[in-house]
N, C-alpha and C positions, 0 to 999 in steps of 0.2 A: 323440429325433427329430433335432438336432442332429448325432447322430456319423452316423444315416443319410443326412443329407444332404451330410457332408463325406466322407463313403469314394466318394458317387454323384459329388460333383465330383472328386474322386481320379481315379473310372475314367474318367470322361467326357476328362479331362486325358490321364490315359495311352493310352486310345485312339486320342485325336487327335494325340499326338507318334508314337504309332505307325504311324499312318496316314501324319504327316507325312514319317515316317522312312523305307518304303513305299515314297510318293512319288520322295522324293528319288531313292533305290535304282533305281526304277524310271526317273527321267530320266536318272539317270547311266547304266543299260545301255541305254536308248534312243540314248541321243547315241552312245556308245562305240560301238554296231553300226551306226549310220548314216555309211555313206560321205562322204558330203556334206559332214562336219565334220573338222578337226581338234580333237585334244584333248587333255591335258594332267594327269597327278591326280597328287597324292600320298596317300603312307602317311599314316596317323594321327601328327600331328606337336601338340607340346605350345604350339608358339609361334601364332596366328591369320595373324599378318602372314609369319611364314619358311612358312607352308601355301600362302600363297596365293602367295606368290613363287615357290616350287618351283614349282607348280602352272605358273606363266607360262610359269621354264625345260622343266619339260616340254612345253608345248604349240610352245616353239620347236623343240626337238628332233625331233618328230612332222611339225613341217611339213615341216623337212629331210628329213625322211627320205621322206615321201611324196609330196613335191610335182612329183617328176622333172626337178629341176634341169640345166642345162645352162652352167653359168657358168664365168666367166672365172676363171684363177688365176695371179696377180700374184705374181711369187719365190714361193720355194717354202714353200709352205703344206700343210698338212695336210687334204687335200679335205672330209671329213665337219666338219670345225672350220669348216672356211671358210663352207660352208652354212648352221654356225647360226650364224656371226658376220654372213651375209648377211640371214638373217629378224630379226634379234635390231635392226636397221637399221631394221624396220619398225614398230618399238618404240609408239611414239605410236599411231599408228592401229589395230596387233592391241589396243592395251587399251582404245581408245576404243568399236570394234563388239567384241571379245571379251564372252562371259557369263560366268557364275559358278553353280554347284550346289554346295550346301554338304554332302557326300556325308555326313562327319560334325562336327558342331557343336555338342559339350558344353563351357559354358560355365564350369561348377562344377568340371567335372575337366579341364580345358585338354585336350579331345580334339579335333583339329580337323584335317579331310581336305576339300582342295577339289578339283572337277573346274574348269577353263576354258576354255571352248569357243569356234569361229570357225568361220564356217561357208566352204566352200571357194573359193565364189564371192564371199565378201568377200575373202579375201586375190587372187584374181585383180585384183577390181577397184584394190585397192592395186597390185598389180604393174603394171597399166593405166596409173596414175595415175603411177607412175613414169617409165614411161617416154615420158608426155604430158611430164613435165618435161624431160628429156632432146633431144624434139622442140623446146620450146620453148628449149632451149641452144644449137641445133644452128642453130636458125633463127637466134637474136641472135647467133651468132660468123660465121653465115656476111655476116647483113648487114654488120657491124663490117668485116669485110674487106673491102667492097666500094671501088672505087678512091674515089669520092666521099665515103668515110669512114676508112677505111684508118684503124682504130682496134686495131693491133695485139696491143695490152693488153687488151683486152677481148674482140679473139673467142679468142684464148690461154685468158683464164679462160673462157669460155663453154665450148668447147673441151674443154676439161682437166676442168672441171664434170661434163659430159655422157660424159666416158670415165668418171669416177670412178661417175658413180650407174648407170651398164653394171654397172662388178664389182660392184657394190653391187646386183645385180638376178640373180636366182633364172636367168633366161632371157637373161643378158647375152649370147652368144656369138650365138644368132639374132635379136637385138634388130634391129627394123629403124627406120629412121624417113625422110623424105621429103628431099631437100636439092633445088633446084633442077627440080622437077615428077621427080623418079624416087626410088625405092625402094632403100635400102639396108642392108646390114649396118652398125648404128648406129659399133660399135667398132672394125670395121677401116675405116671411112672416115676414122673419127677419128683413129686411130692416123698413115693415110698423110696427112690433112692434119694435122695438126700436127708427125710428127717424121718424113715420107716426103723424099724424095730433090728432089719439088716441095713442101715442107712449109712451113710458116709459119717456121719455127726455122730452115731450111735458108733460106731468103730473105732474113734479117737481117743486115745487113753492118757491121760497125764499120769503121769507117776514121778514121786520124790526119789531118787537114789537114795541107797542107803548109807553109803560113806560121803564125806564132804559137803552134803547137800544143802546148807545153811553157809554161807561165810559174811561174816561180820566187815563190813567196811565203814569209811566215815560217812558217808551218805544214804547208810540203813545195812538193812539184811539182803543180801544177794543171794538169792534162789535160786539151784540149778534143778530144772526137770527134765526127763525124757518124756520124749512124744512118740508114740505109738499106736500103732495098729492092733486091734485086736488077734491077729494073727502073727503080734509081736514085731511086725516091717517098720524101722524107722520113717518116720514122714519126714521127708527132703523139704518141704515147704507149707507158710501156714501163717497166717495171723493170728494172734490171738488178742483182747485185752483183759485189763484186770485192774482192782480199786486198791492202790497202793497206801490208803490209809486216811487218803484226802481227795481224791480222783480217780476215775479213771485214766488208765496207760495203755499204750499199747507196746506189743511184743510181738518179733516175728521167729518162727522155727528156724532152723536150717538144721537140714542131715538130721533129724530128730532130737534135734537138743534146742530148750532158751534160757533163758533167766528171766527173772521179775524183781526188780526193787520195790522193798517194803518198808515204808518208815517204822522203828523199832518197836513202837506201840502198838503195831496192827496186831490184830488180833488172830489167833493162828490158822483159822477156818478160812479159806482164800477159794472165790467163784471166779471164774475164768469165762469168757465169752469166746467162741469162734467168730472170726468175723466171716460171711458172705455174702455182702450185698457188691462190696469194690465200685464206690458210685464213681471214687476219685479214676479209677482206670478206665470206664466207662467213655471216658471223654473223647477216644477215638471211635465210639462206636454211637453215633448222634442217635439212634433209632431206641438204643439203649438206654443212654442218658437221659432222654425227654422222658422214658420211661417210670425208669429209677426214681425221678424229681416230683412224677404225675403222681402217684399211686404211691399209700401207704406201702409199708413193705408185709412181706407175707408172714405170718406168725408160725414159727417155728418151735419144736418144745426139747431138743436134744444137742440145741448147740452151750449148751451151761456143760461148764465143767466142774468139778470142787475138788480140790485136793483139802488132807488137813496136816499140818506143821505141827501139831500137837505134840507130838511122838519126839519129835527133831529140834527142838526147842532147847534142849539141856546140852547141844549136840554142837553148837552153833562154832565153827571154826572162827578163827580170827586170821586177818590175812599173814602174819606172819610166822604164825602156826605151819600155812601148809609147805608139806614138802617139795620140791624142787622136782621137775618130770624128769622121768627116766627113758630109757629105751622103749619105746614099743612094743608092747606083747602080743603076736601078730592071734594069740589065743584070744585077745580079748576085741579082735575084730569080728564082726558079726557073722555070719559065712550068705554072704547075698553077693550077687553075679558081679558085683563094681569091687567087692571088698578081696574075693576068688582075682579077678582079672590082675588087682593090683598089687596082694602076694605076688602073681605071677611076674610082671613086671618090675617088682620091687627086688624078685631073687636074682635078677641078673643084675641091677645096678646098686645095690642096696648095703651100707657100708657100715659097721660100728665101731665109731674112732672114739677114745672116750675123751680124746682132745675136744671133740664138735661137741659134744656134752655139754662138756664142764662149762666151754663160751655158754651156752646154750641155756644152765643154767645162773649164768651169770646175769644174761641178758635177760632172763623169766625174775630173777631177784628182782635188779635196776627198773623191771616196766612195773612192776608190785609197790615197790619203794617209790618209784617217779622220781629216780635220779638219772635219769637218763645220760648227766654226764661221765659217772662211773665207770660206763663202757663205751665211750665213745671212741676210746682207741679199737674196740672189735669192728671198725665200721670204716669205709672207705667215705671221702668226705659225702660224695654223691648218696650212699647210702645213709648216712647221716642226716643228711637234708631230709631223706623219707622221713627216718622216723622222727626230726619235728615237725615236720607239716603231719604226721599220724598222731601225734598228742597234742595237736591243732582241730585235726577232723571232728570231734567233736570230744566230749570227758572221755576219758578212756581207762579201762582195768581190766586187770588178766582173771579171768573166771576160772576157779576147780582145779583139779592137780591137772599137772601135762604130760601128754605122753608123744615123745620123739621118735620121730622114724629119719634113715639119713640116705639118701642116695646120691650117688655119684654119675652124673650127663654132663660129658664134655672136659672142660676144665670149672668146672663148678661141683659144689657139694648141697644139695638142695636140702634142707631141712623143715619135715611136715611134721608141727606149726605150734604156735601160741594160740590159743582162744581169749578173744577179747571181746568185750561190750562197748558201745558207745553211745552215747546219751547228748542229745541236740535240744536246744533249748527249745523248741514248739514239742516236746513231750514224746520225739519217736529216737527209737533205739534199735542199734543193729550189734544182732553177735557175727564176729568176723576171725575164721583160722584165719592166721597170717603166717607166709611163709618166708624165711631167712634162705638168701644165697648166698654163698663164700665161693669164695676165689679159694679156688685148690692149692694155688702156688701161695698164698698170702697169708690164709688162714682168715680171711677179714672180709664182713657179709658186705656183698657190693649191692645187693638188692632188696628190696620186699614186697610181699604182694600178699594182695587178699584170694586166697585159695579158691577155687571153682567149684561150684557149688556139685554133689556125688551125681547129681542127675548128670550134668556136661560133663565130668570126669567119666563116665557109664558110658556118654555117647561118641568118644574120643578112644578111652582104651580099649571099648569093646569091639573096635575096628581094625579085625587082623588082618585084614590083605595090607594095612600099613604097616612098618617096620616099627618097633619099640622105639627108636631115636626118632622117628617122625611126626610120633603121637607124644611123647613127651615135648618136642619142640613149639608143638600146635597149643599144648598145654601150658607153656609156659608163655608164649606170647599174649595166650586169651586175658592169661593173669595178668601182664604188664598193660594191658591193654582196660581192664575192668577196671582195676587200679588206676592207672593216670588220671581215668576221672575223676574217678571218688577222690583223690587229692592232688586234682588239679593243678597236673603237670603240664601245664602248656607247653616248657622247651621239650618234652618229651615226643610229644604230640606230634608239634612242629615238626621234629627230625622225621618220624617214622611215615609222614604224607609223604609222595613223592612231588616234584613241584611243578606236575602236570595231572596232578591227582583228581578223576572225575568226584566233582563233591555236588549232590544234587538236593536241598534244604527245603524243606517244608512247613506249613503252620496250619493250624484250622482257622477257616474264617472265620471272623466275628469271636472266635471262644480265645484262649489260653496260646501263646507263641509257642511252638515245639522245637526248642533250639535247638541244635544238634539233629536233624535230623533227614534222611533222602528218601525221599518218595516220589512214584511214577504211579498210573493206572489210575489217576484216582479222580471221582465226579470234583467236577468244580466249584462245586458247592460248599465242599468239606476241606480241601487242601488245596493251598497256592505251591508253585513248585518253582524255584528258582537255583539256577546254576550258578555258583559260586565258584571264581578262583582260588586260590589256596591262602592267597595275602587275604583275601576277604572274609572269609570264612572264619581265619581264626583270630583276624578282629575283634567279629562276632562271639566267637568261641571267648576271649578274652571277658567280654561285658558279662556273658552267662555264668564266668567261675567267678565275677566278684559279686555277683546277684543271689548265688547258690549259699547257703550256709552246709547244704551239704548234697552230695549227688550218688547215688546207688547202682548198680548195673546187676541183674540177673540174670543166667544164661540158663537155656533148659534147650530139647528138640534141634541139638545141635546136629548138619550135616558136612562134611568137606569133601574135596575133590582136589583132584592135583593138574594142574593146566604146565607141564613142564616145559616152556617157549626155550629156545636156544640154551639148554644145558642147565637153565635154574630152577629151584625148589619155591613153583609158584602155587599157591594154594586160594580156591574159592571156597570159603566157610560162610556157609547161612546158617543162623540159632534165632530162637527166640527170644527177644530182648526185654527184660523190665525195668523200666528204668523208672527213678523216682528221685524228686528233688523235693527242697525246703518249699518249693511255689510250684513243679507240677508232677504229674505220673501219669506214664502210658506205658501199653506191650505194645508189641510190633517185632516185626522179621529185618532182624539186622543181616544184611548182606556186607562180607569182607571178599577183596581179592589182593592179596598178600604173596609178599617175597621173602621165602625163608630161607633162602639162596646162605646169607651169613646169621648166623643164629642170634649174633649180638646186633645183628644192625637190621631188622625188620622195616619193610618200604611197603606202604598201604599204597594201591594202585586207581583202588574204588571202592567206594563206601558208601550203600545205600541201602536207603530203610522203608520198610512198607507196612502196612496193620495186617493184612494176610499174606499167608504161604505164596511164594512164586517156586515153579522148578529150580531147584540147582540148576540144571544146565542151561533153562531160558534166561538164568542170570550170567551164568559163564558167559554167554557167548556177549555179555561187553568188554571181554576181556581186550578184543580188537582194539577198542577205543582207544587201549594207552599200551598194549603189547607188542 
């Protein structure tokens, strides 16, 4: 009875794998005759994982081949290659909506055949989605360029982004998207603004000033240029590099000014590059990144710059030639709407003691000389401490003559700034106003900070419904705030969390850890999100400033709001954040919600960080969580 009943489960078993088998056969020539799909099979292969991988690259090759491409081709490539290396881009998402039929799957005998299937209107919609991002490139580099922001840097990357994910697009050549209320071919818009004859690269002017423009230091010739627009507008921001005699360097603008170190022998004719690809920033944007990595880059003919030193050569200052800064000559500020707002603002608090001078050029001597002890009596110790961890931050020297402006908020005397360079041994350098604060009653600078870059100064003062002491307050904290990083002031830090402070940290997966950072909204693929208490955090915080040789913060598209709970001066400020270290770099929308309640004792309440714009107000309303 027994062997009757185990031969009855035998058949019943092989009926049913037969049936199963059937099945399968039968899906697989259904999908295969169905138009609607591509698809993807291989032969009977002994390995499960090299079946199903085949399987993929077949179904890459299938869409190439049937999807009636029309794309862009960048130097010379091999068209049918270029196509699957275009689908193969869409990588993430063919496997996310792709299926699977297991055509053959013997276990015992390593027999294994897979089919992979998509259906035609999922990869449409993927190509849809594509080119929504591209839109969305198109829009941010054209606002960046607009004069009230003239953020050259950034619609360059926007720019450059949204050409690359064109070749990066099955349909690049008829890709259209909207600029200004009309309709366009995505890629030759792009192409004529960014490297056209009125092009963004075609607009960029280096010029040597004509006084000071050379100075002599121990470690070469220190170059100062102005960068501008051909319509004469200082560019606020910019990469550049340049071959310093043995290398290439690079060099960033601010406010339209950089320098370049040159060792003494180079020769006077100096080629400049723009840079706009930003693969390194790219990393928060994966569709980007694979991009950037896939595909040569596009050849461009107008981002070379040349100045020539010829002229300026017999000229060459030495640094203790130059003279000591004076007052500010508000003549020789430019007349553009941040430079107008800040006369204005400056005539009400704005002071000329020739005592803050004379410190002032005391202090511009001692950072030229690098005796720093000299003046250590102008410095409260806490102030003190800054400025050795700031000829810690990286080589450090005061660039060009200075010129002082003095204002008076509060019990403080604020003094705008020293111009300094800094130089980090993996070859990147930043120019940085730094700004001196004095104690009124003392006479002795209790602070410093690295100044705000004119674009955030623009988005801060040009906001009248707030009262002048509230916009300077907002300004001053951003400084102590951008600052702490860059020299890594963790007791500072520390004090200004409150100790129920929402702190929500993020990373990409599988790529680069993003310390320092909160993020919400975001697919699971890209960022883990972990809530952190405040001991924990700056743990972490602690291990990332001995990891860092150096850390940067740029603020641009800054907005705030005032959340006044129970009589205090509580503020929600969202900006644009760029941050960059010795090991990573990304932008993103830093969200602040802060208490300026006492001016010297700021309390961060929430600190959260995301890769796109959220409303101000859909971020205010976390205020609850801790108000």
């Amino acid at each position: 009875m027994k062997k009757i009943v185990l031969l009855l489960s035998l058949l019943v078993i092989s009926v049913m794998l037969n049936a199963q088998s059937k099945n399968k056969k039968s899906e697989y020539e259904s999908i295969k005759n169905d138009t609607t799909y591509y698809y993807g099979v291989t032969p009977e292969l002994t390995s499960e994982n090299q079946a199903y991988d085949e399987a993929v690259e077949d179904l890459y090759k299938n869409i190439a081949q049937n999807c009636e491409p029309n794309a862009i081709m960048v130097g010379e490539v091999e068209l049918k290659k270029h196509i699957i290396d275009i689908v193969t881009t869409f990588e993430a998402p063919i496997k996310q909506k792709s299926k699977v039929v297991a055509v053959e799957e013997n276990f015992e005998d390593d027999e294994y055949s897979y089919m992979v299937y998509i259906s035609k209107k999922d990869f449409r919609d993927m190509c849809a989605e594509r080119q929504a991002s591209v839109q969305t490139l198109v829009t941010r580099g054209f606002k960046s360029e607009d004069e009230d922001n003239y953020q050259l840097e950034d619609a360059l990357k926007s720019y450059y982004w949204a050409m690359m994910l064109c070749v990066a697009h099955p349909y690049g050549k008829t890709l259209k998207v909207n600029v200004d209320d009309e309709d366009v071919v995505a890629y030759d818009w792009l192409i004529e603004r960014v490297d056209g004859s009125n092009g963004i690269l075609k607009s960029i002017s280096v010029v040597v000033p004509k006084e000071n423009a050379i100075q002599e230091t121990d470690d070469g010739l220190l170059v100062n240029l102005n960068v501008r627009s051909t319509t004469g507008l200082p560019i606020t921001n910019l990469q550049l590099q340049y071959n310093n005699g043995n290398k290439r360097m690079p060099t960033s603008v601010e406010n339209g000014k950089t320098t370049i170190l040159l060792n003494k022998d180079t020769k006077p004719k100096i080629n400049l590059r723009v840079e706009y690809e930003f693969e390194l920033e790219s990393i928060t944007k994966p569709d980007v990144n694979m991009v950037l990595k896939k595909f040569d880059e596009i050849p461009l003919k107008n981002y070379k710059k040349n100045i020539d030193l010829t002229a300026h050569m017999n000229n060459v200052v030495k640094e203790e030639e130059i003279q000591p800064g004076d007052f500010e000559k508000s003549s020789k500020l430019e007349s553009t709407d941040i430079n107008n707002m800040r006369r204005k603002i400056d005539a009400k608090f704005q002071v000329k003691d020739p005592e803050y001078l004379a410190i002032m050029q005391e202090i511009e001597k001692a950072f030229r000389d690098k005796n720093y002890a000299s003046v250590k009596h102008y410095f409260t110790d806490e102030a003190y401490g800054m400025v050795d961890t700031l000829t810690r931050y990286g080589k450090m020297m005061v660039v060009g003559q200075q010129d002082y402006s003095f204002i008076k908020f509060g019990n403080q005397i604020i003094c705008h700034d020293i111009n300094m360079r800094f130089d980090f041994r993996n070859h990147v350098s930043f120019n940085r106003d730094v700004v001196f604060r004095f104690n009124y009653d003392t006479k002795k600078v209790e602070s410093i900070a690295f100044r705000l870059s004119s674009v955030t100064e623009k988005d801060i003062v040009t906001r009248t419904k707030w009262s002048e002491e509230a916009r300077l307050v907002l300004i001053n904290f951003l400084e102590d705030y951008q600052t702490a990083y860059a020299l890594k002031r963790y007791d500072y830090l520390e004090a200004i969390y409150s100790d129920d402070a929402l702190i929500i940290v993020g990373h990409v997966v599988n790529k680069t850890v993003i310390p320092d950072r909160a993020e919400f909204n975001l697919p699971a693929h890209e960022v883990k999100l972990m809530t952190y208490d405040k001991d924990t955090y700056f743990k972490n915080l602690s291990r990332t400033f001995k990891l860092q040789e150096y850390i940067n913060l740029r603020y641009a598209d800054t907005e705030f709001t005032r959340a006044t709970p129970n009589n205090r001066e509580v503020y929600g400020v969202r900006l644009l954040q760029e941050y960059y270290s010795s090991t990573y770099g990304d932008v993103g929308y830093l969200f602040l919600l802060v208490d300026l309640t006492e001016e010297d004792k700021p309390l961060i309440h929430v600190r959260a960080w995301q890769p796109d714009k959220v409303e101000l107000e859909k971020l205010m309303d976390m205020k609850d969580l801790r108000l």
